[in-house]
C-alpha positions in Angstrom: 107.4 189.2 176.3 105.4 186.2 177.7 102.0 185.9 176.1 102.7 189.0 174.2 100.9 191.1 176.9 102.3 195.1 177.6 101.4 198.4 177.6 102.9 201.9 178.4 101.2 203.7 180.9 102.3 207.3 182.4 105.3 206.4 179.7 106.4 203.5 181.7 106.3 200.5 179.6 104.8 197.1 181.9 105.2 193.6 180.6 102.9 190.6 182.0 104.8 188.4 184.1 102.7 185.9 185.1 100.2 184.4 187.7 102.7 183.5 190.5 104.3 185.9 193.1 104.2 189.2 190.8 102.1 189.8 188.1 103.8 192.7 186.2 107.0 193.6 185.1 109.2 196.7 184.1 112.4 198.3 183.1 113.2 202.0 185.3 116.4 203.9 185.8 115.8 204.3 189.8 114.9 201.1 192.0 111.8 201.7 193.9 111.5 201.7 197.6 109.7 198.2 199.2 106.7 199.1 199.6 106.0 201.4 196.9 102.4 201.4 195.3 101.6 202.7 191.8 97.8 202.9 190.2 97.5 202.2 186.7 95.0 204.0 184.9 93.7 202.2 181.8 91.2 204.6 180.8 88.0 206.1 181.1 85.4 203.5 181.9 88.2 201.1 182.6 89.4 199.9 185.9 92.5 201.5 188.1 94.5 199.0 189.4 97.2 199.3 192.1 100.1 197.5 191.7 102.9 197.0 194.9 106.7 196.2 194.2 107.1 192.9 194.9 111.1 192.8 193.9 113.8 194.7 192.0 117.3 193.9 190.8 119.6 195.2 188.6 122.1 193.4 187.0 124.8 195.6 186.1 125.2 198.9 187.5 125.1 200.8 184.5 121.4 199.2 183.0 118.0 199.9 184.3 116.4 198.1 187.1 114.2 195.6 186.7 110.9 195.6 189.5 108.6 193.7 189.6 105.0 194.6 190.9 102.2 192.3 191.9 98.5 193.1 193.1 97.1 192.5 196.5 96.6 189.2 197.9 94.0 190.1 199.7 90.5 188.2 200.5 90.5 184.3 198.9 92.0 183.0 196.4 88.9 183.5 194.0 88.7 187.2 194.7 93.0 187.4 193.9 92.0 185.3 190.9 89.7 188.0 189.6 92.1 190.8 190.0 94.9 189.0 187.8 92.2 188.4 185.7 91.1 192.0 185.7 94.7 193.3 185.3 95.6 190.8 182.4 92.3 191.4 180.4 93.0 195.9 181.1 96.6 195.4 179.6 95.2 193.9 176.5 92.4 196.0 176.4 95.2 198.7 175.4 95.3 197.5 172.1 
């Protein structure tokens, strides 16, 4: 797990992925439609953050898919900045 950075939420376990293209990553037996938006809820007081499938593959039709999910680009490139931020600090927060 790169920089040792997961958490289950809703009893879907999400790894850190990194900063470039996607941000998250995670392991489900159906592949999600393009498209598809999921908000993660890190707790009370803590912020929800909505995640958007960015890609999905599966590499042998008998295992789990792999997706990946990234947050929106949206606004510059400080304000995207700050929500990877904010989504990197929330999953180790869960600790």
């Amino acid at each position: 797990m790169k920089n040792g950075v997961f958490a289950r939420i809703g009893g879907i376990v999400y790894r850190w992925n990194g900063w470039a293209g996607c941000q998250l990553e995670s392991c489900e037996w159906r592949r999600m439609p393009a498209g598809t938006s999921r908000i993660l809820d890190f707790g009370i007081g803590k912020p929800k953050i909505t995640v958007t499938v960015w890609k999905t593959e599966r590499q042998c039709p008998f295992l789990k898919v792999r997706t990946l999910w990234a947050i929106s680009e949206r606004g510059s490139i400080y304000e995207h900045n700050a929500r990877i931020f904010e989504l990197k600090n929330a999953l180790k927060g869960m600790w």
